[in-house]
C-alpha positions in Angstrom: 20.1 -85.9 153.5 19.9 -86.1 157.6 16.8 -83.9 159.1 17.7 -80.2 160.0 16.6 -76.6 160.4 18.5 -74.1 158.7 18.2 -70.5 158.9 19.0 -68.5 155.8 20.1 -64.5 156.1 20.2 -62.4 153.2 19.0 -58.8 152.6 18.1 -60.0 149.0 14.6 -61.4 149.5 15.0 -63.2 146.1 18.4 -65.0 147.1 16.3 -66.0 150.6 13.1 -67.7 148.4 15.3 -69.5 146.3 17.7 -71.0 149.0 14.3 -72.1 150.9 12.6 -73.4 147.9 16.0 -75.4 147.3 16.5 -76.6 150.9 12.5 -77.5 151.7 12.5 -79.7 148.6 14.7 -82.2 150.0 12.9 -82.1 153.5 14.5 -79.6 155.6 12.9 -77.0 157.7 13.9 -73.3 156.1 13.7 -70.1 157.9 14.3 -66.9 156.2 15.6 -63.6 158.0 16.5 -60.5 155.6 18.7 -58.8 157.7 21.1 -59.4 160.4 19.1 -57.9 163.8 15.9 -60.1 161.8 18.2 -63.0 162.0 19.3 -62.5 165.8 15.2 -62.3 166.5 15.2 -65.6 165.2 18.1 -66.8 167.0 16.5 -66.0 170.6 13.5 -67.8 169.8 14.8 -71.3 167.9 17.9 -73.3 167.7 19.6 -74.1 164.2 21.8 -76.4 162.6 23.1 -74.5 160.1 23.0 -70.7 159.6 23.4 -69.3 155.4 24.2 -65.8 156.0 25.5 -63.0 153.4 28.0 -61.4 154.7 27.4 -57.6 153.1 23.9 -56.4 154.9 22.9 -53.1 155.7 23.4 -53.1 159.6 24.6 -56.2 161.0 26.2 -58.0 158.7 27.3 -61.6 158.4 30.4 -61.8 160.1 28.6 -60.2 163.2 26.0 -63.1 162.8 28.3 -65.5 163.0 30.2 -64.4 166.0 26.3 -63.9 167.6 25.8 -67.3 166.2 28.9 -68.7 168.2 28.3 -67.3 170.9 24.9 -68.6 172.0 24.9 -72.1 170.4 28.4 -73.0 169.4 27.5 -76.3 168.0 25.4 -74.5 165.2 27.9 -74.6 161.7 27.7 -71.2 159.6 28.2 -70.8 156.1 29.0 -67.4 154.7 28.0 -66.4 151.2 29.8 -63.5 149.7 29.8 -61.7 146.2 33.3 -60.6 146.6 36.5 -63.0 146.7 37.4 -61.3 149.7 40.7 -63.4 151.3 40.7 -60.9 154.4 37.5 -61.4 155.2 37.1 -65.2 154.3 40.3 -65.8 157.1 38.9 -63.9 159.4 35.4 -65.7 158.8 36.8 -68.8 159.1 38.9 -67.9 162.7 35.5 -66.4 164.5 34.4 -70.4 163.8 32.7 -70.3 159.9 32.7 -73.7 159.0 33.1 -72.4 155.0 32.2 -69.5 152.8 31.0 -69.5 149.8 31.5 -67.0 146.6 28.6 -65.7 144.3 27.7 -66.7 141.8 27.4 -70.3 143.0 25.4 -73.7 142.1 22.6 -74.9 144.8 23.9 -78.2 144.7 27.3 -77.3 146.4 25.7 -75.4 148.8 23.2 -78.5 149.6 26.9 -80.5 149.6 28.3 -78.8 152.4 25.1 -78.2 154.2 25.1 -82.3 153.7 28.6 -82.5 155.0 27.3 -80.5 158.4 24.3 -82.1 159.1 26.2 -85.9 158.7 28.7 -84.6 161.2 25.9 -83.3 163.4 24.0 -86.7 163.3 27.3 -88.8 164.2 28.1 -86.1 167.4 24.7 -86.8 168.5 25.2 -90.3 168.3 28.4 -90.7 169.6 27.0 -88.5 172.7 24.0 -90.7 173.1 26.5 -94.1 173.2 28.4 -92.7 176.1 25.2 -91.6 177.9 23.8 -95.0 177.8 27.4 -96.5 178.4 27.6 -94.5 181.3 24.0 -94.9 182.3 24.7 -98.9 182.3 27.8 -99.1 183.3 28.2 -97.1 185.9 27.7 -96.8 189.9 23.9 -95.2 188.8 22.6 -99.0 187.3 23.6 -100.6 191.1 20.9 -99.8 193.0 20.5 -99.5 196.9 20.6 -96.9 199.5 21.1 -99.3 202.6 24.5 -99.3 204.2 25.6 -102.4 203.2 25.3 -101.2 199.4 27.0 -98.0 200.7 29.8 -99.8 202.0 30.2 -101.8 198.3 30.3 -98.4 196.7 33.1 -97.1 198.6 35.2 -100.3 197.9 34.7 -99.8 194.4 35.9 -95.5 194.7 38.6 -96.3 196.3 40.0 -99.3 194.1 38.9 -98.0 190.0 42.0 -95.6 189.9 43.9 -98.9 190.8 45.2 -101.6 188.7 45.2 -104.1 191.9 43.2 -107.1 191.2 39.7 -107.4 192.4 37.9 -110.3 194.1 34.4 -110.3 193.8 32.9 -112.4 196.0 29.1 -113.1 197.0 26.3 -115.5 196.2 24.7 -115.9 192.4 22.6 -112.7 191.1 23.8 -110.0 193.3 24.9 -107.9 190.7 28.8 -109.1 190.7 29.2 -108.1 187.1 27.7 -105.1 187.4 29.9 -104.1 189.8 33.2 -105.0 187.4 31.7 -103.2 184.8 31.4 -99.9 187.2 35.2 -100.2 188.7 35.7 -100.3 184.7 33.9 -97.8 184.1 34.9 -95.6 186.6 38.8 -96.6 186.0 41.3 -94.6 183.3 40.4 -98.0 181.4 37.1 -96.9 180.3 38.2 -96.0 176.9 39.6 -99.6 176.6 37.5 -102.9 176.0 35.9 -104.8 178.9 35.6 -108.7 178.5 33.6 -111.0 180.3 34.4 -114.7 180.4 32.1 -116.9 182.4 34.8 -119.5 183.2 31.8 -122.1 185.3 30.4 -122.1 181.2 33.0 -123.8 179.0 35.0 -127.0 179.1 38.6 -126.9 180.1 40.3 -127.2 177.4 37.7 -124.9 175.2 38.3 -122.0 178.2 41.9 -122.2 178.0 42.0 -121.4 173.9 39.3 -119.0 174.9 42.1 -117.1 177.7 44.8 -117.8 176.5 44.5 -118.5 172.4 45.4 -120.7 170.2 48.6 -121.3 167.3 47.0 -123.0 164.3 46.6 -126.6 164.6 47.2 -126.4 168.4 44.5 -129.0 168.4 41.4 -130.7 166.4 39.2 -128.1 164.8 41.9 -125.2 165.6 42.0 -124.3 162.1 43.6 -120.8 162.3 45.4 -118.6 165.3 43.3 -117.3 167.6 43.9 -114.6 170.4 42.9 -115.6 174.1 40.9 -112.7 176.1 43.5 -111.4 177.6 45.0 -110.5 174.5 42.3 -108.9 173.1 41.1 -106.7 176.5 44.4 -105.0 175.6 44.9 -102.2 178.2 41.6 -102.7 179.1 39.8 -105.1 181.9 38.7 -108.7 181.6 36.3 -110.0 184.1 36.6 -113.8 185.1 33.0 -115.0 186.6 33.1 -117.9 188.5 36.9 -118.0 188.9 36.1 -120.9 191.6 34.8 -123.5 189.2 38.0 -123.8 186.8 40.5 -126.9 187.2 43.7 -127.3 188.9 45.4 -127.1 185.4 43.6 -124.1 184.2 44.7 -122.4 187.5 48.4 -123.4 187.1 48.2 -121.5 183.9 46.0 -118.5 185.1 48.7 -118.2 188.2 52.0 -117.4 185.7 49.5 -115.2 183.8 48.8 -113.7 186.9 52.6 -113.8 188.2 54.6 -113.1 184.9 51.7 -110.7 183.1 52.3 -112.3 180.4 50.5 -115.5 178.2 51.3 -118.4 176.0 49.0 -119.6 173.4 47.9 -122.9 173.4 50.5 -124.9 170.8 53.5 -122.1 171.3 56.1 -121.4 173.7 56.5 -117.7 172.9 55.0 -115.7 175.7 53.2 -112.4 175.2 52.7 -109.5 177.3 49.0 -108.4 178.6 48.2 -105.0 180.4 44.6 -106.0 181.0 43.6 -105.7 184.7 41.6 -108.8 186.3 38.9 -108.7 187.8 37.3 -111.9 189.5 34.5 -113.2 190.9 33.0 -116.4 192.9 29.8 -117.6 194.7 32.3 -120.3 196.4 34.3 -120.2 199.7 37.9 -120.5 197.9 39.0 -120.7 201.6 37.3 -124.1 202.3 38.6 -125.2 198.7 42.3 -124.4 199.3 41.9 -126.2 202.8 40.6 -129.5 200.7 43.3 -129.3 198.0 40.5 -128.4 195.4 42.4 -124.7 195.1 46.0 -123.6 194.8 46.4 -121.2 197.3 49.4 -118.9 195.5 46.6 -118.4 192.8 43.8 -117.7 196.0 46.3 -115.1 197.4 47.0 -113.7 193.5 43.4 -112.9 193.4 42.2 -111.8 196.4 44.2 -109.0 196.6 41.5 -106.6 197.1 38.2 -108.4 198.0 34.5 -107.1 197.6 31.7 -109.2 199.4 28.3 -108.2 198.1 25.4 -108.6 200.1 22.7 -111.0 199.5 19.0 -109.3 198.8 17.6 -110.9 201.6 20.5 -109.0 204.1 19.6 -105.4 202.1 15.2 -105.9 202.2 15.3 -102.1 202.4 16.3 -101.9 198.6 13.7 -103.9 197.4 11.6 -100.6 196.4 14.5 -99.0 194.7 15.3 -102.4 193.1 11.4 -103.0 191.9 11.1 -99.1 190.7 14.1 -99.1 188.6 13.1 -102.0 186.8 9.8 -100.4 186.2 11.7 -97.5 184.4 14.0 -99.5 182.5 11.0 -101.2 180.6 9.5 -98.3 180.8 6.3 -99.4 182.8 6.0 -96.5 185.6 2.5 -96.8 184.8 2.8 -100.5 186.7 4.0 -99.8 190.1 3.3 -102.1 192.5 0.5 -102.4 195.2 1.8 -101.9 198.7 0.4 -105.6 199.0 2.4 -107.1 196.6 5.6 -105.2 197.6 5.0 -107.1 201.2 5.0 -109.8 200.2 8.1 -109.3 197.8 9.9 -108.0 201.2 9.0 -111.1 203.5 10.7 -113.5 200.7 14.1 -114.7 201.2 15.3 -114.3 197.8 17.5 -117.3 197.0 18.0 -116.0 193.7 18.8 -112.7 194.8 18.4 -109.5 192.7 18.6 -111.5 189.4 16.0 -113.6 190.7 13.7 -110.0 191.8 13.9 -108.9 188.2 12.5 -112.2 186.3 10.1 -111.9 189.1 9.0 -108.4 187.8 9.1 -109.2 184.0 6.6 -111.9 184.9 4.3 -109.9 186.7 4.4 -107.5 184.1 3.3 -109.9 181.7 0.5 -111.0 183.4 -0.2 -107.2 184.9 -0.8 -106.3 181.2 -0.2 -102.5 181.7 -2.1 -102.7 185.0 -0.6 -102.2 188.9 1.2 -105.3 189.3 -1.1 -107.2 192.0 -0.1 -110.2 194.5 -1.6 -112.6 192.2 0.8 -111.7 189.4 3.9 -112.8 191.5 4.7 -116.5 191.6 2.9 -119.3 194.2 5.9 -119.4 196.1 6.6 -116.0 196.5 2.7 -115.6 197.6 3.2 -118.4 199.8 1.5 -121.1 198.5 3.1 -124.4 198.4 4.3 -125.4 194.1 5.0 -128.8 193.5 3.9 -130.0 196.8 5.9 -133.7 197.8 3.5 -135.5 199.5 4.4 -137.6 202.5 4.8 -140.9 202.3 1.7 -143.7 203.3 1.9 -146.4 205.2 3.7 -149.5 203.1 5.5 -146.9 200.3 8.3 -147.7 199.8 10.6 -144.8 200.8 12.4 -142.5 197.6 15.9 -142.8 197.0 18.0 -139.7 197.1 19.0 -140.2 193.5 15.1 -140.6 192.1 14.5 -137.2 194.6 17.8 -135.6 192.5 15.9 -136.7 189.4 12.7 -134.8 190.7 14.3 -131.5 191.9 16.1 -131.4 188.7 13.4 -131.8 186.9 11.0 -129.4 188.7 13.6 -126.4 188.6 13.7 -126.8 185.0 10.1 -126.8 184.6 9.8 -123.7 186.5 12.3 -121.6 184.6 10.6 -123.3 181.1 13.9 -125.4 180.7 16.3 -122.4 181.0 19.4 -124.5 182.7 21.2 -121.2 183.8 18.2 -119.9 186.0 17.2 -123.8 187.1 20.9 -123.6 188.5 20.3 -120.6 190.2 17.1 -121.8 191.7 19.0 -124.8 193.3 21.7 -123.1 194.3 24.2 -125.0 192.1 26.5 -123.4 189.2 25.4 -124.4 185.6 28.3 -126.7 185.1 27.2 -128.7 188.5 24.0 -129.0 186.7 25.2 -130.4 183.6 27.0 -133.1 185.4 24.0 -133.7 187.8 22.1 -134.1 184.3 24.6 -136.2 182.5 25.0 -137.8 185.7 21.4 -139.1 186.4 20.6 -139.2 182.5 18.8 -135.8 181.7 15.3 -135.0 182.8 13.7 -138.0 181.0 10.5 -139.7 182.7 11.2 -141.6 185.9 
């Protein structure tokens, strides 16, 4: 049985000792009351799950607790307990909000039943009301932080275009917070109730991020052992977010136009279209401008998507947020206790923050690491950040013999990695390339093997 406090009201001081007895033996907190004004003391003083009242008292009895019940906490279930098989009473009981009555004489155990039943339904509520809090809490406009009027401008955009269906372009450079901001247009949209699907499109092969889109008929191709809906199918009425919308091929973008165009899809190995209602939202670190203008992207899909454009700014154009920024990753690891020295947060300000917010919170897990419960201090950021030179190149001497721009690839490629302990998604970020640029880079110049 869930954890509760119940509160039992009966004139009979007997009935009141055994319903306690019975009720503390299973690990619930019991409070007796042996008349109805005793019982509205109580009230006044502590909250209640569930209230076991008699109805015939002397004085208040309990069909005036209940409504006095109801009316200062009407999330607290009553149960009324009556010696008389009363059907006047019991409907009029039930009306004023009783979730049941029960008839004397009665056994304890379906008493503890429904008292079961209330308390399970009490424990899901709570639940259920805790999920959307932290939905809402991570999801919404409150987890994008900044004060400065570029952010201002951003939140504006994304007021006035949620209670739209018009496709979004999100555009700025990696680790400014561009999903964030689809999930809060989402969020803030009469989608909310409906899924939200993120597909990073720079992160899969062609043809595996078409089945992943669009789906796949049985035997559409090797290894597609069963029918399989694309994400567009499965968003329903809801939102799917396409990251890195710049990076897919010419044929993927042939196929996401008619999507686009016709709102409908075809499953890889079918010709039977189906209808979507998700909305799109995209986003790109790339200038799809320069792209259309070298053939590299179809300009009917560039004009599909950039219907209603958001740039976000980089950190290093918003350094005025960087307090905001560092404080409410303190509190989302809970480590107020950790704030930073007004050294360190100097030097976190005169940084130019290539890798942008994403880049300012790794930062800050590190530093608390090495803080270890402490204020974070300068010499818990990173060399670089502090100024000093990592992974210095030293200049050539007289008679070496100069280091071709391929072996220099190598290096850099190399180094990045090392610095973000081989994680390829942050060493891309660190170079300023998208992950799929650094897989070919890698394949290209055979992994990060010795020299």
């Amino acid at each position: 049985m869930k954890q509760g406090k119940i509160l039992i009201v009966d004139d009979e001081r007997r009935m009141c000792s055994v319903l306690k007895a019975a009720f503390e033996t299973i690990g619930l907190t019991v409070t007796t009351a042996y008349s109805g004004e005793a019982a509205l003391a109580a009230l006044n003083v502590d909250q209640f799950d569930v209230v076991i009242s008699d109805i015939k008292m002397p004085g208040m009895d309990g069909v005036q607790v209940l409504e006095q019940v109801k009316a200062q906490n009407p999330e607290c279930e009553v149960v009324l307990i009556t010696a008389y098989a009363d059907a006047q009473t019991a409907v009029r009981a039930m009306k004023l909000g009783a979730f049941d009555y029960i008839i004397k004489p009665f056994e304890i155990d379906e008493l503890r039943v429904k008292v079961n039943h209330i308390l399970e339904k009490r424990h899901l509520a709570h639940e259920n009301r805790e999920l959307k809090r932290q939905l809402k809490s991570r999801f919404s406009m409150e987890n994008i932080i900044g004060s400065g009027k570029s952010m201002q401008r951003v939140y504006q955009m994304i007021e006035k275009v949620a209670g739209s269906s018009a496709t979004v372009l999100l555009r700025g450079e990696s680790g400014t917070g561009k999903e964030l901001v689809a999930r809060a247009i989402h969020q803030l949209s009469e989608r909310k109730s409906e899924p939200f699907i993120a597909v990073n499109c720079a992160a899969l092969p062609e043809t595996l991020l078409e089945s992943e889109l669009f789906g796949h008929e049985k035997g559409a191709f090797t290894g597609a052992e069963a029918q399989r809906k694309g994400q567009f199918e499965t968003a329903g009425a809801g939102t799917i977010f396409l990251d890195e919308i710049g990076d897919i091929s010419q044929a993927t973008q042939v196929k996401l136009l008619r999507v686009l165009q016709e709102h409908q899809v075809v499953r890889l190995g079918s010709s039977e279209p189906i209808d979507i209602r998700a909305r799109t939202i995209a986003a790109t670190n790339r200038s799809l401008e320069e792209m259309v203008r070298n053939n590299e992207y179809r300009e009917d899909l560039y004009y599909r998507i950039n219907v209603f454009p958001i740039q976000l700014p980089p950190l290093r154009e918003r350094m005025e947020d960087i307090p905001d920024l560092v404080a409410h990753f303190l509190h989302a690891r809970n480590a107020q206790g950790c704030r930073p020295s007004s050294r360190m947060l100097k030097l976190l300000m005169e940084y130019s923050w290539p890798g942008n917010v994403r880049e300012l919170e790794n930062v800050i897990e590190r530093a608390l690491i090495l803080s270890a419960g402490k204020p974070i201090q300068p010499e818990d950021l990173p060399p670089h950040i502090r100024g000093e030179a990592e992974l210095p190149i030293a200049p050539p001497q007289s008679g070496d013999q100069i280091m071709t721009l391929e072996r220099m690839e190598q290096q850099m490629l190399r180094r990045a990695l090392a610095q973000t302990d081989g994680n390829k998604s942050k060493a891309a970020e660190l170079l300023g390339i998208t992950r799929r640029q650094l897989y070919s880079k890698l394949e290209r110049l055979g992994g990060t093997g010795s020299e």
